[in-house]
C-alpha positions in Angstrom: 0.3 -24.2 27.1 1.3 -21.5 29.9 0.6 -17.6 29.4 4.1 -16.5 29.7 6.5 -14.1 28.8 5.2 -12.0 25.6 8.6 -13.3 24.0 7.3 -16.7 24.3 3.9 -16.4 22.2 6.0 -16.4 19.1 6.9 -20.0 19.5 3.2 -20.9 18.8 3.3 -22.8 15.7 -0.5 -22.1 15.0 -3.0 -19.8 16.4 -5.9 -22.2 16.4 -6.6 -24.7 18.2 -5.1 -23.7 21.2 -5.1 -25.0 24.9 -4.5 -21.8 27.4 -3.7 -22.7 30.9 -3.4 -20.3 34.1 -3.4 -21.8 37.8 -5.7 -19.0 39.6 -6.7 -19.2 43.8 -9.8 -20.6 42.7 -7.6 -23.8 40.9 -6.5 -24.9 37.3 -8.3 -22.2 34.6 -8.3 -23.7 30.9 -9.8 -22.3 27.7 -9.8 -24.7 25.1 -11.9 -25.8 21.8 -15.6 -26.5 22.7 -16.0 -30.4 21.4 -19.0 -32.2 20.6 -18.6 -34.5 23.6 -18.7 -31.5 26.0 -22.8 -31.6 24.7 -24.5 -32.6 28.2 -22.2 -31.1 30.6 -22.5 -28.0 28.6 -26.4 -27.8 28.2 -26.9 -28.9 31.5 -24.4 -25.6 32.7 -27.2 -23.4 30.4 -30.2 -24.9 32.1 -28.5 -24.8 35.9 -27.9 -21.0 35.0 -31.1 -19.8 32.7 -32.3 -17.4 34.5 -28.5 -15.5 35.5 -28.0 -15.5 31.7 -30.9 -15.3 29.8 -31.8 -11.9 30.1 -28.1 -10.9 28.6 -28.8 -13.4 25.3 -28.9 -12.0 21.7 -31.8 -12.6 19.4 -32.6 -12.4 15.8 -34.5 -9.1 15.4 -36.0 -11.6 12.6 -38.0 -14.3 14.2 -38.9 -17.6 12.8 -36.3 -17.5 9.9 -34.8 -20.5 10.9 -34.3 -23.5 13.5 -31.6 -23.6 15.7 -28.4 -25.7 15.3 -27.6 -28.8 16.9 -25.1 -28.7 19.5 -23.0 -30.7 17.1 -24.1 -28.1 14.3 -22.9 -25.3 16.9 -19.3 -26.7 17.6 -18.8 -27.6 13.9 -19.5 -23.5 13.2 -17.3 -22.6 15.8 -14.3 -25.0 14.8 -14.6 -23.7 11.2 -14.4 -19.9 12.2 -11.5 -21.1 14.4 -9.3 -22.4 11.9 -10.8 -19.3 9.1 -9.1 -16.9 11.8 -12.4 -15.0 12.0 -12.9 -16.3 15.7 -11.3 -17.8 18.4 -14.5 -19.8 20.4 -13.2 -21.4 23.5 -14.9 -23.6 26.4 -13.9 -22.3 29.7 -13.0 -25.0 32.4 -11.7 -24.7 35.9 -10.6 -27.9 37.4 -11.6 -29.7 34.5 -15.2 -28.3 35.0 -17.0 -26.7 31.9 -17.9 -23.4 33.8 -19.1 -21.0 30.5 -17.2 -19.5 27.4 -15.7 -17.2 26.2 -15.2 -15.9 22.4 -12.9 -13.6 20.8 -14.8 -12.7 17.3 -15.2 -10.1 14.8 -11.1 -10.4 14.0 -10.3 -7.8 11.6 -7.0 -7.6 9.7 -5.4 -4.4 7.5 -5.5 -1.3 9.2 -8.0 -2.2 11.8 -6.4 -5.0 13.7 -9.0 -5.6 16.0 -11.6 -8.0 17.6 -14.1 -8.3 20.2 -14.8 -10.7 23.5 -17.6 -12.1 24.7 -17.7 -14.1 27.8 -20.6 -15.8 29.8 -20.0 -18.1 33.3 -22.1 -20.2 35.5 -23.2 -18.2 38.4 -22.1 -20.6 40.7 -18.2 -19.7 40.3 -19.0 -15.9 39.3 -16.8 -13.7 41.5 -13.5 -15.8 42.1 -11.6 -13.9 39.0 -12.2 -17.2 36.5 -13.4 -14.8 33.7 -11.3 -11.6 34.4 -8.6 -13.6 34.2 -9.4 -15.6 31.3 -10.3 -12.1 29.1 -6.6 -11.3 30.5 -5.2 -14.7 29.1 -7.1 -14.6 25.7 -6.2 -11.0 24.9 -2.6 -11.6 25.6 -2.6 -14.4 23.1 -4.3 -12.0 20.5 -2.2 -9.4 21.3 1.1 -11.3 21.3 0.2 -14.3 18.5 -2.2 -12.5 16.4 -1.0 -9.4 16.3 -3.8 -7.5 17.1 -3.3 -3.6 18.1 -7.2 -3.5 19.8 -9.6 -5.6 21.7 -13.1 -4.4 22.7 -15.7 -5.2 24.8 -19.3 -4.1 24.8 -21.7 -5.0 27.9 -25.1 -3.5 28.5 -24.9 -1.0 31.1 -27.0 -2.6 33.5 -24.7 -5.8 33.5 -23.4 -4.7 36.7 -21.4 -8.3 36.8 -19.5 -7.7 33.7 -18.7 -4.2 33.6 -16.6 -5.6 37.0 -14.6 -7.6 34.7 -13.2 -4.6 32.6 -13.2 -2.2 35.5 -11.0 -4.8 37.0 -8.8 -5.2 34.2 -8.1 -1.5 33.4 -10.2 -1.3 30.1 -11.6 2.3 28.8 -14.7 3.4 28.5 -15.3 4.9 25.0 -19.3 4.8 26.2 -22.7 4.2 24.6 -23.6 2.6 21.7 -26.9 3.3 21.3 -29.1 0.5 20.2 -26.2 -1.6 19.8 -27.3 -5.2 19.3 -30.6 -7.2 19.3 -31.1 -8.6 23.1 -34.4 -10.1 24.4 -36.6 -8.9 21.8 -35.0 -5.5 21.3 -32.5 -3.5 20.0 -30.3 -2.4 23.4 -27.9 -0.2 24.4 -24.4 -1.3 25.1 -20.9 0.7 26.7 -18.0 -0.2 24.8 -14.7 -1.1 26.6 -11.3 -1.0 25.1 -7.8 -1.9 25.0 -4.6 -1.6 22.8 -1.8 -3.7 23.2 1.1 -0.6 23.6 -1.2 0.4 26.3 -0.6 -3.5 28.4 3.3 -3.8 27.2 4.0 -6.3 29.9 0.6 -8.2 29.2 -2.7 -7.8 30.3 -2.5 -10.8 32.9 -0.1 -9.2 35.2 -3.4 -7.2 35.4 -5.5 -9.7 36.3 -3.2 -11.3 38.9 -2.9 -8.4 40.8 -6.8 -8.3 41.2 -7.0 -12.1 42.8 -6.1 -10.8 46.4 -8.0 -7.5 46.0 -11.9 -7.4 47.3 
């Protein structure tokens, strides 16, 4: 399915699973449901990019508690918080490459109507727009199919790569959230980014498609 027309989102029959297409300059970008078969390509992506992405992991401020999931373990938790409505966890591809993912989670109902994104990408295709554009394409959907009124972001403030992503797209900075989340064996401080849908009428990918012939 195309990002179109805000209209058009209400012609979604369900909001999960989903298959979000967008053709960027860099070629066919897809977020879709992480599978069980996507297993090697996708820890072979983590090894490939360890080092970009490890220092931006969480950990449990609790270690040793447990062992860690299969990879089939992983995608099973993921599918069921899909189809629960508490997350919406999707592979990101371009040309039919698994490239990194991107989650929408923490979806609150009632008066809060919000969630959060989070959003890692191989190094190799970081800075040709595939994960501005696919924070534009999956808060459009929440926006337009889920109804959502907010989407946040929070990124460490020395993640100089991401912070690009929501200076790009226009988000605001409602700043620091001191010892935010556990990270590398410590508790670390994050900048919250924001967005509410009255604030992107027209959509937030219009957004992002401006940005793909701007340095």
């Amino acid at each position: 399915m195309s990002q179109g027309a805000k209209g058009l989102w209400g012609r979604v029959a369900r909001p999960w699973p989903v298959v979000l297409v967008e053709e960027i300059p860099a070629g066919r970008l897809e977020l879709r449901p992480l599978h069980r078969r996507d297993a090697d390509d996708w820890m072979d992506l983590r090894a490939r990019n360890a080092t970009w992405l490890d220092r931006w992991e969480a950990t449990s401020p609790h270690p040793g508690t447990g062992s860690a999931p299969t990879f089939g373990e992983y995608v099973r938790t993921l599918s069921s918080q899909g189809r629960a409505g508490t997350a919406l966890p999707f592979a990101v591809d371009l040309e039919d490459e698994l490239v990194g993912q991107l989650t929408v989670s923490s979806i609150t109902r009632g008066s809060l109507e919000s969630a959060s994104i989070g959003y890692w990408v191989g190094e190799h295709v970081a800075g040709r727009n595939v994960i501005p554009t696919a924070v534009a394409m999956a808060t459009d959907y929440c926006f337009s199919v889920l109804g959502l009124h907010r989407i946040e972001i929070n990124i460490r403030p020395e993640n100089r790569a991401s912070l690009r992503v929501v200076e790009k797209l226009g988000f605001r900075d409602e700043g620091v959230r001191e010892r935010f989340l556990h990270i590398q064996g410590d508790w670390r401080d994050h900048r919250t980014f924001a967005l509410t849908a009255d604030e992107v009428p027209d959509g937030l990918l219009l957004r992002a498609r401006a940005i793909w012939t701007t340095p």
